[in-house]
C-alpha positions in Angstrom: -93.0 38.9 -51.4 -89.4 37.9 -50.8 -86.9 37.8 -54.0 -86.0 34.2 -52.4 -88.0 30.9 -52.1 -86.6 30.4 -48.1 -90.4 31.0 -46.6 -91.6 27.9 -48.8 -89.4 24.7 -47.5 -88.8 22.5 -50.8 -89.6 25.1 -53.7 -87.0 26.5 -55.5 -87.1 30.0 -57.2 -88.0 29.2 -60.3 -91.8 27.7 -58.6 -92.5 31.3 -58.1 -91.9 32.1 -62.1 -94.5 29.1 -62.9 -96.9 29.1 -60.3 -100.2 29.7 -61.5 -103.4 30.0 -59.0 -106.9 30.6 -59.4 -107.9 33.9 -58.4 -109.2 33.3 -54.9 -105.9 31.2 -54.2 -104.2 34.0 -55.8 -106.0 36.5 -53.5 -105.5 34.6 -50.3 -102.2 34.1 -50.9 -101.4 38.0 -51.4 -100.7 37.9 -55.2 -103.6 39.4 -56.4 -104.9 42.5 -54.7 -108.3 42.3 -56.3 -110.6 39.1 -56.9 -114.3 39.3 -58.4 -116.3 36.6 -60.1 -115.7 36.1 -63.8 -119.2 38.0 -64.7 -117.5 41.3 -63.2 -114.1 41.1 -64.4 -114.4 43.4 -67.5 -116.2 46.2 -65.3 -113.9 46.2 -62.4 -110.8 45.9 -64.5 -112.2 49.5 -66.4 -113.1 51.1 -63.0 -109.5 49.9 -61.6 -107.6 51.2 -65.0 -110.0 55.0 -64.5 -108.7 55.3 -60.9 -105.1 54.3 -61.8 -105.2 56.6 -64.9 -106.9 59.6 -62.7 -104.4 59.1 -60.1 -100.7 60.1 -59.1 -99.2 58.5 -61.7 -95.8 59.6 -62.1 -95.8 58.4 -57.9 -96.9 55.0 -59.8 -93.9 55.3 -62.3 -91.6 56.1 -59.5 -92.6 52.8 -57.5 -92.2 51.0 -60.8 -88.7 52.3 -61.2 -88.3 51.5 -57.7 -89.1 48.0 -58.0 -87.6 47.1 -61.0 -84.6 48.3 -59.8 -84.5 46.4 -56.5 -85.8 43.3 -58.5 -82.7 43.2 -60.4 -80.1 44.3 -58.6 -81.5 44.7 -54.5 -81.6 47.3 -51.9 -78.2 48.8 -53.4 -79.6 49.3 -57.2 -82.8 50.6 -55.9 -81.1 52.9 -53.2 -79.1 54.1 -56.8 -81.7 55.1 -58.3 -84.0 56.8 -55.8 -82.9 60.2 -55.3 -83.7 60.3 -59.4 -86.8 59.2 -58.7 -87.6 61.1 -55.4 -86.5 64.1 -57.0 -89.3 63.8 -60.2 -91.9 63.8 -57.7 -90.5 66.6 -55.4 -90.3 68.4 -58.3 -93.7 67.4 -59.6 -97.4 69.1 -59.8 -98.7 65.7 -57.4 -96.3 66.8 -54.7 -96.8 70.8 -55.6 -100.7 70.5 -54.8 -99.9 68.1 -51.8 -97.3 70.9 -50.3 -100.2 73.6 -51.1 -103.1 71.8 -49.6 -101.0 71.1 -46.4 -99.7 75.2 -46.3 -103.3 76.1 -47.0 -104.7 73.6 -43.9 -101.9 74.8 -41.5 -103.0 78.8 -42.1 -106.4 77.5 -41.4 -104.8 76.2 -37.5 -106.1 72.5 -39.0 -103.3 69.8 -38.0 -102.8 67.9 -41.0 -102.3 64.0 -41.0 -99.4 62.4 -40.5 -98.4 60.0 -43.0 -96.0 57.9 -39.7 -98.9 56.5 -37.2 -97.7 57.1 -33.8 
């Protein structure tokens, strides 16, 4: 979502802190990248919170850095703090395994993916 109101014609910034929409609005309007019916909420919100938890989530803390930086100060404060936060995850047993498994598939003459579709 842009940091500016100009893709909605008469709102102001401050709509964007006070908007509130139900969740299939929210979900067709991109804010909410899951929606279920109120009877499923408390299950999917646990199976979401396991994957998230079982995932890469220093990779998570990065993008969080990421964004908060670029939410308060733009490109330039997030381009300030990404080598920091590139460098973590270089550095890091996520991106470690990921360098392993890709050796590992190349010895084995498999191409691995690319992660830039042609």
């Amino acid at each position: 979502m842009r940091s500016d109101a100009s893709e909605w014609p008469g709102k102001d910034v401050s709509w964007f802190r006070t908007f509130i929409a139900p969740g299939v609005q929210a979900g067709a309007l991109g804010i909410a990248t899951h929606v279920v019916p109120d009877a499923q909420l408390d299950a999917e919100a646990d199976a979401l919170a396991r994957r998230l938890a079982s995932g890469p989530t220093r990779s998570y803390a990065a993008t969080r850095t990421l964004l908060k930086a670029w939410s308060s100060g733009g490109v330039a404060a997030a381009d300030a703090v990404m080598l920091h936060a590139a460098m973590d995850l270089h550095n890091g047993c996520d991106a470690q395994r990921g360098f392993a498994s890709k050796a590992k598939a190349i010895e084995a003459g498999v191409e691995p993916a690319s992660v830039h579709p042609r």
